[in-house]
LUMBA-891724 format. One record per residue (C-alpha): residue in three letters; x, y, z; chain. Coordinates in nm, 3 decimals. Layout:
% LUMBA-891724
<guza->Ala X->X Y->Y Z->Z roba->A>
...
END
This chain:
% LUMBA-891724
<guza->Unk X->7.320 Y->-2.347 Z->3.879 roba->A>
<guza->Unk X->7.114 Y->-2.594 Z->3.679 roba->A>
<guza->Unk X->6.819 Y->-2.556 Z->3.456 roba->A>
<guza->Unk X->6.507 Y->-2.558 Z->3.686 roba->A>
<guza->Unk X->6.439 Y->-2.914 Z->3.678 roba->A>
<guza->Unk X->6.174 Y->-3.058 Z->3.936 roba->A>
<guza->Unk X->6.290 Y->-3.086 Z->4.312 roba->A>
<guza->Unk X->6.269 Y->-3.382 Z->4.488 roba->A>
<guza->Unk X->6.193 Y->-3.279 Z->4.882 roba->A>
<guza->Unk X->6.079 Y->-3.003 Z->5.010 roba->A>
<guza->Unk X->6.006 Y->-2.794 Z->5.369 roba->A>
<guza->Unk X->5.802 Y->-2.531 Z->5.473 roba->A>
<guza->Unk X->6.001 Y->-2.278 Z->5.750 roba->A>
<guza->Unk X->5.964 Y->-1.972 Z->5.895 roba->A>
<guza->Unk X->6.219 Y->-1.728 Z->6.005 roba->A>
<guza->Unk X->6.228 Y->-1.690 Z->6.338 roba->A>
<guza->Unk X->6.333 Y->-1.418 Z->6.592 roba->A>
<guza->Unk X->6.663 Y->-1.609 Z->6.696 roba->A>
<guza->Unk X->6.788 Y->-1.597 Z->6.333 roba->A>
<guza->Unk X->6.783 Y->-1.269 Z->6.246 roba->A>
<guza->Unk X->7.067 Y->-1.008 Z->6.167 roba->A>
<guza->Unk X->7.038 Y->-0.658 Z->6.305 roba->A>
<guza->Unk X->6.850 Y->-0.562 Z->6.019 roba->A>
<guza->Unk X->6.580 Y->-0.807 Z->6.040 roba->A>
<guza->Unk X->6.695 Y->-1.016 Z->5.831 roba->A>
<guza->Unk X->6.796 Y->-1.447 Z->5.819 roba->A>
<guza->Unk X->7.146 Y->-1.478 Z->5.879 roba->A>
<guza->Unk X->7.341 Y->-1.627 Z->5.559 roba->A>
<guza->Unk X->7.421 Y->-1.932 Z->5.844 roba->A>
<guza->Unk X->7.096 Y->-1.987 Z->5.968 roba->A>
<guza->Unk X->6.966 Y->-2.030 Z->5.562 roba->A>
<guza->Unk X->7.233 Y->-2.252 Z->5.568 roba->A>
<guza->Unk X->7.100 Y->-2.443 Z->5.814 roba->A>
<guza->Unk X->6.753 Y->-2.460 Z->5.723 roba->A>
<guza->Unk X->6.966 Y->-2.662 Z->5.374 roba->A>
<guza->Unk X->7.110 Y->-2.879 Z->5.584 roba->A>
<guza->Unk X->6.810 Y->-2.970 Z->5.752 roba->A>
<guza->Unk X->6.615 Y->-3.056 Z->5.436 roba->A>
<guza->Unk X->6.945 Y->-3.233 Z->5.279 roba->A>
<guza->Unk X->6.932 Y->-3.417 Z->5.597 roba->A>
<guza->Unk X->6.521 Y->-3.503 Z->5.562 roba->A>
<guza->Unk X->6.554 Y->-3.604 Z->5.211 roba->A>
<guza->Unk X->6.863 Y->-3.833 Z->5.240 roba->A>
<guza->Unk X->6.652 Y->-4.004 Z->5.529 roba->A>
<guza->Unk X->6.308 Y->-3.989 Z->5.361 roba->A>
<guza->Unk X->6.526 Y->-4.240 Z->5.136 roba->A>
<guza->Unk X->6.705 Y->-4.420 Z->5.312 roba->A>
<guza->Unk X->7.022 Y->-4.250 Z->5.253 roba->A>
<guza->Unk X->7.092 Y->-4.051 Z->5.534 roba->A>
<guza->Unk X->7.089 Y->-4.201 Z->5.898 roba->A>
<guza->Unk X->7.072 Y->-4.512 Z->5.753 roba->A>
<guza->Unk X->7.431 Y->-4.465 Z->5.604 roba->A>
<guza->Unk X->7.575 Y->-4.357 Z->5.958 roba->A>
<guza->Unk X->7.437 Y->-4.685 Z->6.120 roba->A>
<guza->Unk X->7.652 Y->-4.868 Z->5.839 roba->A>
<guza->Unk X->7.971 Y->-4.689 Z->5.923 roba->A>
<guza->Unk X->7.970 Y->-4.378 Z->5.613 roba->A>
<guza->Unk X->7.897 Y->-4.038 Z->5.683 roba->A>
<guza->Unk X->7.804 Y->-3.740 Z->5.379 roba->A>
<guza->Unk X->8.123 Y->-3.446 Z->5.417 roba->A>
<guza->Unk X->8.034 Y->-3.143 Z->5.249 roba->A>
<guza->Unk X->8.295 Y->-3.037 Z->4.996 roba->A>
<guza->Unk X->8.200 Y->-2.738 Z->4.847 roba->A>
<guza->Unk X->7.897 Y->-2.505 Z->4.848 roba->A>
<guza->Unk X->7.783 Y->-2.222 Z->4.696 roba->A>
<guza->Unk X->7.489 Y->-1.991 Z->4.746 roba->A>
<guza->Unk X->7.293 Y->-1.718 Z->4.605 roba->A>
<guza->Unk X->7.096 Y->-1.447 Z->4.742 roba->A>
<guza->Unk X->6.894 Y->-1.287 Z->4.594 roba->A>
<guza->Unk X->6.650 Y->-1.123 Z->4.819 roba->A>
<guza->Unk X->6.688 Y->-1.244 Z->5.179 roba->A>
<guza->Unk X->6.372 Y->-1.326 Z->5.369 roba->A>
<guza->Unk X->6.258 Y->-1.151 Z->5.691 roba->A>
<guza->Unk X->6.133 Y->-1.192 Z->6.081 roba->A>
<guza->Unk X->5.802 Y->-1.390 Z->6.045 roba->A>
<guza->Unk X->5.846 Y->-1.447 Z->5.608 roba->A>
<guza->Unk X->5.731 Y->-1.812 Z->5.529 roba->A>
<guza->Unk X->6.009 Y->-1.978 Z->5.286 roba->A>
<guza->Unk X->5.983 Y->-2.296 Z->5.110 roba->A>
<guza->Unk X->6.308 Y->-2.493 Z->5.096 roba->A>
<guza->Unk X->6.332 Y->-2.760 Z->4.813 roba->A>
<guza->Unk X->6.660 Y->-2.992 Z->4.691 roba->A>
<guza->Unk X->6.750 Y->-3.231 Z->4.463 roba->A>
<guza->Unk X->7.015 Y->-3.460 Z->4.400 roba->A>
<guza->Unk X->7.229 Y->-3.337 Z->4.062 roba->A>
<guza->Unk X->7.381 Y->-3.638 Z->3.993 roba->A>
<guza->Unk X->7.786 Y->-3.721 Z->4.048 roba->A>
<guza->Unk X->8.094 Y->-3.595 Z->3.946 roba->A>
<guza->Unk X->8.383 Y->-3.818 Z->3.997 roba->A>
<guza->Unk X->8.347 Y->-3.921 Z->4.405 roba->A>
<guza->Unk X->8.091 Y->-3.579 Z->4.436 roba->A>
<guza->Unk X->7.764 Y->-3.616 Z->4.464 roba->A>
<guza->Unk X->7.556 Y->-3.311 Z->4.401 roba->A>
<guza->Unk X->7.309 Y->-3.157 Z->4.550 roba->A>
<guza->Unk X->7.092 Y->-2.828 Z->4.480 roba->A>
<guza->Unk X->6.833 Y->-2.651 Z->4.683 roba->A>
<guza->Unk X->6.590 Y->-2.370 Z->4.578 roba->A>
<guza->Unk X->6.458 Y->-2.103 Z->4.842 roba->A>
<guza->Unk X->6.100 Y->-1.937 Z->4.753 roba->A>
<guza->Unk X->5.898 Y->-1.713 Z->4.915 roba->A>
<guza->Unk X->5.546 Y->-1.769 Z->4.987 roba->A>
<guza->Unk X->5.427 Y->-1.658 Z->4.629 roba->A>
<guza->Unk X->5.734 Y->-1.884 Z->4.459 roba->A>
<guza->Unk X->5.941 Y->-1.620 Z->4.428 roba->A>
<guza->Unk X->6.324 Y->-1.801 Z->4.387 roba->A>
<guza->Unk X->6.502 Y->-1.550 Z->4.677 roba->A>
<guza->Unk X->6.810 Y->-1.801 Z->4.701 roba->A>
<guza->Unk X->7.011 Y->-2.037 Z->4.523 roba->A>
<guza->Unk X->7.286 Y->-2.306 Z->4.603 roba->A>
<guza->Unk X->7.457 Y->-2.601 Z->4.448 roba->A>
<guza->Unk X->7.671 Y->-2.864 Z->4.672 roba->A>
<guza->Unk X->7.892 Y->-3.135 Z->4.639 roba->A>
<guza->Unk X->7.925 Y->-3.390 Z->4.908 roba->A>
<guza->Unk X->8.190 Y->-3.692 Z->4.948 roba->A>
<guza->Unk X->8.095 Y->-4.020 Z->5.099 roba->A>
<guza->Unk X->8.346 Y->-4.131 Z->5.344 roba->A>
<guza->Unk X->8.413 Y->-4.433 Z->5.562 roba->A>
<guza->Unk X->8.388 Y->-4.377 Z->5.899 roba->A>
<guza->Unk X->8.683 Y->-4.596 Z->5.989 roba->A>
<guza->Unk X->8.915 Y->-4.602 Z->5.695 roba->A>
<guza->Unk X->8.835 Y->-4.172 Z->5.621 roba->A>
<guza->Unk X->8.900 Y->-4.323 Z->5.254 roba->A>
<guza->Unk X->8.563 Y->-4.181 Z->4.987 roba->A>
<guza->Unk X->8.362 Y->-4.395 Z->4.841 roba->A>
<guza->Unk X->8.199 Y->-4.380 Z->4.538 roba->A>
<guza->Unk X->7.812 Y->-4.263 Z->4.601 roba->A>
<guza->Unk X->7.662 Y->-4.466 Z->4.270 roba->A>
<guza->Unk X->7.667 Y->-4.762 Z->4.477 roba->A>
<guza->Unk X->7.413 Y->-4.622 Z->4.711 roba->A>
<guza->Unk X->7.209 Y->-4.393 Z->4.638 roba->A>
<guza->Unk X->6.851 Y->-4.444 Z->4.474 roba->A>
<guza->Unk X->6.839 Y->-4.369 Z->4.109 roba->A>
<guza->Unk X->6.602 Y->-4.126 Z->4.088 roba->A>
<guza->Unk X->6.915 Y->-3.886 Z->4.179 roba->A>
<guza->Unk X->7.036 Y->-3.969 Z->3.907 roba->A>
<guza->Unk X->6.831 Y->-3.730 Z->3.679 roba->A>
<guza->Unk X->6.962 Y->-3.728 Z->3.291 roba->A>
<guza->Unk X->7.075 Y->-3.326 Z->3.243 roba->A>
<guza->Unk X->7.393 Y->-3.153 Z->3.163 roba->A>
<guza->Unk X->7.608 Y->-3.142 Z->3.416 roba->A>
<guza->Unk X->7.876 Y->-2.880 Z->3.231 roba->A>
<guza->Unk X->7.951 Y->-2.611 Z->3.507 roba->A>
<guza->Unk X->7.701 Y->-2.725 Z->3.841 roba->A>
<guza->Unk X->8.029 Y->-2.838 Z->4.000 roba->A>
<guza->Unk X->8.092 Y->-2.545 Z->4.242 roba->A>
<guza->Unk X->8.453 Y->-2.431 Z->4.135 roba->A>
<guza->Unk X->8.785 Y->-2.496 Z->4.347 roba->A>
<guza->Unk X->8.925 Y->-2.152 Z->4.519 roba->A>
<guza->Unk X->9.293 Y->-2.096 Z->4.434 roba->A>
<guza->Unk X->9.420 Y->-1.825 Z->4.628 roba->A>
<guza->Unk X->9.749 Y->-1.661 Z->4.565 roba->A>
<guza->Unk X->9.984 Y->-1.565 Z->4.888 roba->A>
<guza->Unk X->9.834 Y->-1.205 Z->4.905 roba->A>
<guza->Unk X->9.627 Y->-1.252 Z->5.250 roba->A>
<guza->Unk X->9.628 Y->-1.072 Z->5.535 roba->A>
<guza->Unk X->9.541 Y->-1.183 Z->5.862 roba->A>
<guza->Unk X->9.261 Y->-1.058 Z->6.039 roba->A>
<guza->Unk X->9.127 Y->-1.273 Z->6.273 roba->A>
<guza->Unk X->9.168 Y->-1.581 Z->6.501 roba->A>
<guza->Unk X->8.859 Y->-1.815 Z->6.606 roba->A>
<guza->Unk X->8.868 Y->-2.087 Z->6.848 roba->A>
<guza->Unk X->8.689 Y->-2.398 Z->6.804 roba->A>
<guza->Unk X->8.458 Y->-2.407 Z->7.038 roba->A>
<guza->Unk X->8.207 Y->-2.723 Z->7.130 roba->A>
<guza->Unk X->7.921 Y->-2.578 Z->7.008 roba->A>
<guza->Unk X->8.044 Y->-2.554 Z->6.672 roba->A>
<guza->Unk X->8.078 Y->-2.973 Z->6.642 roba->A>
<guza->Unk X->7.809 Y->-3.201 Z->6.521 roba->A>
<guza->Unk X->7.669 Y->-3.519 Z->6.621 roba->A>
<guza->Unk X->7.984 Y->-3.704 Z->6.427 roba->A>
<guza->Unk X->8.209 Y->-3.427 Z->6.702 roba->A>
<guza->Unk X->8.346 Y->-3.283 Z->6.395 roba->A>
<guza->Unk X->8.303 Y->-2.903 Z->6.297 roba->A>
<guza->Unk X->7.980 Y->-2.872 Z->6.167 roba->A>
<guza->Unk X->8.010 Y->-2.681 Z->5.770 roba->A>
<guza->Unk X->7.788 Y->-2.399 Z->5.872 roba->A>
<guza->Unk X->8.024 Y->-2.284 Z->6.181 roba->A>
<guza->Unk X->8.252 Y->-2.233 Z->5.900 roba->A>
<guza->Unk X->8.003 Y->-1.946 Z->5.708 roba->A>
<guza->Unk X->7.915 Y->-1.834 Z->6.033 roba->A>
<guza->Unk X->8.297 Y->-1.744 Z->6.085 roba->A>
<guza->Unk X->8.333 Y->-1.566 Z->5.763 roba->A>
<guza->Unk X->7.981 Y->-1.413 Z->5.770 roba->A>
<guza->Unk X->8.100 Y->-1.235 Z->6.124 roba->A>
<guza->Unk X->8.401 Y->-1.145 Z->6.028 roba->A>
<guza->Unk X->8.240 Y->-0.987 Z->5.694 roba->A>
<guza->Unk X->7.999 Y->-0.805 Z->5.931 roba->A>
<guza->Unk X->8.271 Y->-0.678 Z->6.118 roba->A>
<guza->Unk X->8.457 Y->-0.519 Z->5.820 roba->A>
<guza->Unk X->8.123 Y->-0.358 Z->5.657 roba->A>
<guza->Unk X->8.057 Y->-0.634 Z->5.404 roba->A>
<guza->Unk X->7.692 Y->-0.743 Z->5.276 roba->A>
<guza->Unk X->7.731 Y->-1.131 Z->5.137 roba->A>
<guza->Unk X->7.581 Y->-1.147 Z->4.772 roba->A>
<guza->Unk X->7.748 Y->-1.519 Z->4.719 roba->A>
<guza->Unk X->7.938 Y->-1.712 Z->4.902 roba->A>
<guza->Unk X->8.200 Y->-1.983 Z->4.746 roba->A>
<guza->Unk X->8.326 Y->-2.214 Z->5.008 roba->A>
<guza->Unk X->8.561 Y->-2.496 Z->4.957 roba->A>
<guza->Unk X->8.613 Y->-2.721 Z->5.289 roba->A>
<guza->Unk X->8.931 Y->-2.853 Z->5.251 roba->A>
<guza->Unk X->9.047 Y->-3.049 Z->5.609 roba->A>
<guza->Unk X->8.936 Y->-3.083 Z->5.969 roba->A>
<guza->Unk X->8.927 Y->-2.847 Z->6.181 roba->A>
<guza->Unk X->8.903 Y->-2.980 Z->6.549 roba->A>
<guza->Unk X->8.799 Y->-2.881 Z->6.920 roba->A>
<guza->Unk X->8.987 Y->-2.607 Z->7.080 roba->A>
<guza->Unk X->9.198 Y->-2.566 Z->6.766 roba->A>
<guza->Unk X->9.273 Y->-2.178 Z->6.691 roba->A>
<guza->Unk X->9.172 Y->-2.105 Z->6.301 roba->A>
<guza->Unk X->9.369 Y->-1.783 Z->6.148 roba->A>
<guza->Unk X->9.118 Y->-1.603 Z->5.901 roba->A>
<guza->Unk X->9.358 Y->-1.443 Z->5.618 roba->A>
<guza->Unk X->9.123 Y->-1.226 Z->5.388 roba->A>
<guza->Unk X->9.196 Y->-1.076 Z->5.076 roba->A>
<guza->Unk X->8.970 Y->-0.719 Z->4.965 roba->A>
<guza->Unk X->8.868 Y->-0.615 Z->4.640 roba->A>
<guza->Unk X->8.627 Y->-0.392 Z->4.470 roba->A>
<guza->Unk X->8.348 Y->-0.626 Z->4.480 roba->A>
<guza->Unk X->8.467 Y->-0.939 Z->4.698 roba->A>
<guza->Unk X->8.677 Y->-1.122 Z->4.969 roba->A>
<guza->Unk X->8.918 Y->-1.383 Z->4.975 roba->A>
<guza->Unk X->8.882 Y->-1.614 Z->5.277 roba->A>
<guza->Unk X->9.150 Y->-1.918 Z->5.408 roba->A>
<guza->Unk X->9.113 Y->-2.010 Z->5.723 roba->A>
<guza->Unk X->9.426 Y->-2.176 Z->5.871 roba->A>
<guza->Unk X->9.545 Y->-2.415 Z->6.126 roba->A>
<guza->Unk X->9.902 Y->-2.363 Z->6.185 roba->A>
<guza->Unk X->9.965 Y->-2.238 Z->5.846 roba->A>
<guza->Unk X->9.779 Y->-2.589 Z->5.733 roba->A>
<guza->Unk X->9.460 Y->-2.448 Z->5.479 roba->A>
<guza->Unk X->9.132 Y->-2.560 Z->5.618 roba->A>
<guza->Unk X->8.919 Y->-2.374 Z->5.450 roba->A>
<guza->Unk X->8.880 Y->-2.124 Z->5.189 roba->A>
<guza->Unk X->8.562 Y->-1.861 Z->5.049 roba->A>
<guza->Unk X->8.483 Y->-1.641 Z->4.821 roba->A>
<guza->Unk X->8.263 Y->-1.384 Z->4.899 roba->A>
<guza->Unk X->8.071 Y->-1.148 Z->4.643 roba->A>
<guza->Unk X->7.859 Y->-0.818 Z->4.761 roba->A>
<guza->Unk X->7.889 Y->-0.480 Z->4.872 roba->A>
<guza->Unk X->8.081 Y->-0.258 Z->5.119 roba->A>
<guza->Unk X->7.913 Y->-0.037 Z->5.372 roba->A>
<guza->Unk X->8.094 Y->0.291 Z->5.537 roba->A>
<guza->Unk X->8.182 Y->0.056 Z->5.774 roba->A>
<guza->Unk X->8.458 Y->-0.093 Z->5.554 roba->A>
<guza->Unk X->8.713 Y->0.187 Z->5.720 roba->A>
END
């Protein structure tokens, strides 16, 4: 991630009963959320967000990555804050911060985001409209989250269909249904997410049936998720096994 340089919007939450994991804990998707929400409140707060959609572009995630360090409880106050990081190419990047209630830094993440035309699906380049206060002089060497290259080791494991409740307001799949895929999955198997790497690669659509092929290792799992053998997705997941693994 980048050198703690000031945020530029921030949001007070607390976790709530409906978003915890069996151990009390937020979900990895439901943090995810809460980002989305404040990428969401920023990019309107200038004029960047809604705005956009009423013109005919809407913001695609790309890639994400997150960090946990400590993950909040039932009834912990957080504080989510973001930032823009500038632009890479057609990527514009964004970073968030999660803190406890003392400022504690429990969680990490660094996006990239493509601007797209509704109509022609073709990016465009994000300079031309967003403010320039995003545009924040730092080194950007390494805040790109990486591209996943997976070799043709993968086994399959799982099958999810799209269902509606996974679209968004624009009916496509929203990115968090993705993590919520993997994080079940990785629940499933007896594996607690330390980081998770996720390149979205094409759409996935409504009623279509996504094969999860994973990959294990010591520390980590490989994720593609597949549409009739097409990629749309791929993760990489750092953290620990349980007992459960077996």
């Amino acid at each position: 991630m980048s050198a703690k340089l000031p945020f530029q919007y921030e949001k007070k939450f607390e976790v709530l009963s409906f978003q915890i994991d069996p151990q009390g804990r937020i979900r990895l998707s439901a943090l995810a959320d809460l980002m989305q929400e404040v990428a969401w409140k920023h990019a309107d707060s200038r004029d960047f967000g809604k705005a956009l959609l009423e013109k005919g572009y809407v913001w695609v995630l790309s890639r994400f990555e997150i960090k946990i360090h400590h993950m909040p409880s039932w009834g912990d106050k957080i504080h989510v804050k973001t930032a823009g990081r500038g632009i890479d190419k057609l990527f514009a990047l964004r970073e968030f911060s999660i803190t406890d209630e003392r400022g504690n830094e429990i969680a990490e993440a660094m996006s990239a985001w493509l601007l797209v035309d509704i109509n022609t699906k073709r990016p465009q380049r994000p300079g031309n409209v967003l403010p320039a206060e995003l545009f924040v002089s730092i080194d950007d060497s390494g805040l790109m989250p990486e591209k996943i290259v997976l070799d043709q080791n993968l086994d399959l494991i799982d099958s999810i269909k799209v269902r509606p409740f996974d679209l968004d307001m624009n009916n496509h799949v929203n990115n968090v249904s993705y993590i919520r895929w993997v994080e079940d999955v990785s629940l499933n198997i007896g594996f607690e997410i330390k980081q998770i790497l996720i390149n979205y690669i094409a759409e996935a659509r409504l009623e279509e049936n996504i094969d999860m092929y994973l990959k294990r290792t010591v520390e980590s799992i490989l994720f593609s998720g597949r549409n009739v053998g097409k990629q749309v997705f791929n993760a990489r997941l750092v953290g620990n096994w349980s007992s459960k693994k077996d």
